[in-house]
N, C-alpha and C positions, 0 to 999 in steps of 0.2 A: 504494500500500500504506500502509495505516496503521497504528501502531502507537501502543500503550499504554504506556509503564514504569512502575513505580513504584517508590517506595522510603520507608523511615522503619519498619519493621514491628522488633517487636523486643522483647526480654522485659521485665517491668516487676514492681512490686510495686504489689500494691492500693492504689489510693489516687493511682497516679501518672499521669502523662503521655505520651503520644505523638503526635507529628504525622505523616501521610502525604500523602504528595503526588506525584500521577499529572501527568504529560507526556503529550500527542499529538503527535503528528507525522505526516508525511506530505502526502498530497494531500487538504487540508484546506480546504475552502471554506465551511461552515456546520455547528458545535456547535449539536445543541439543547437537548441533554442533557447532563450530568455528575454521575457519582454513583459510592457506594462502596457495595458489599454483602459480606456475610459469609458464611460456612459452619463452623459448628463440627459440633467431634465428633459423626460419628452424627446431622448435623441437616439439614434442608435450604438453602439458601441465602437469605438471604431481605437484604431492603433495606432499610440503614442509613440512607442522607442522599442528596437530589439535591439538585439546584441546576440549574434549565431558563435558558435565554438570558438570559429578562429579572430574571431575578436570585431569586426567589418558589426557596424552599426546600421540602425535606419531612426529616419525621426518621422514625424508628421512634419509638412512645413510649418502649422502652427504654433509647433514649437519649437524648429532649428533655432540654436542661436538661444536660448534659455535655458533648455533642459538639458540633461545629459545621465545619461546610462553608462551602467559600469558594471563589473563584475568580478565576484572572489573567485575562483574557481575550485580552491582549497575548500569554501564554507557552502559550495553551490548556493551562492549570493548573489543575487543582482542588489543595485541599487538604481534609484533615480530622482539625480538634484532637480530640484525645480526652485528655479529664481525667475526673479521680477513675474512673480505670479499676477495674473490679471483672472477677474471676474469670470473670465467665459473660461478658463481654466479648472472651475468647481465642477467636481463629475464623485461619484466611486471609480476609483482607479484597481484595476484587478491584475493579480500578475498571471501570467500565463509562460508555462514552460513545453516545451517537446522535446521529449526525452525518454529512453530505453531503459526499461527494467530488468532485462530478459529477452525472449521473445517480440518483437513486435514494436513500435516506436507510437507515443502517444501523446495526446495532448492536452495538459492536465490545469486548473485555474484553482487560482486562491480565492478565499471570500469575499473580498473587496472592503478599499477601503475611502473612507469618507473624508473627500478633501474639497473645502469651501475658502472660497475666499473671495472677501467682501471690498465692497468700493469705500 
């Protein structure tokens, strides 16, 4: 079983900062993927930042140049700074990984987490 957690979500004022940072665990034998996506109000979900094995990122454009994704590969950790947050930025942020236990390569999401931030 593997699992997701994350933490760091949390209210902010425009202009500020926050970091989030997802854990895997489990019966983990090959990350190929790591990344964070969003869902705001009323919207669909849609994909903020990866970061694949060999390190080669992707952002949304709306947030090149702000954000930034990273990764432990020792703690199967991603992270993801978020500066000069703006209003349309407040979403639950979910992590999602693709990665092999065993058999078979799959793709597995964290709980989401609640990130607002006010004008």
């Amino acid at each position: 079983q593997v699992q997701l957690v994350e933490a760091g979500g949390g209210l902010v004022q425009a202009g500020g900062s926050l970091r989030l940072s997802c854990a895997a665990s489990g019966r983990i034998l090959h990350i190929y993927s790591m990344g964070w996506y969003r869902q705001g109000p009323g919207k669909q979900r849609e994909l903020v930042a990866a970061i694949i094995s060999g390190g080669a990122t992707n952002y949304a454009n709306s947030v090149k140049g702000r954000f930034a994704i990273s990764r432990d590969y020792a703690k199967n950790t991603v992270y993801l700074q978020m500066n000069s947050l703006k209003p349309e930025d407040t979403a639950v942020y979910y992590c999602n990984a693709e990665l092999s236990g065993g058999a078979g390569r799959y793709n597995y999401w964290g709980q989401g987490t609640q990130v607002t931030v006010s004008s």
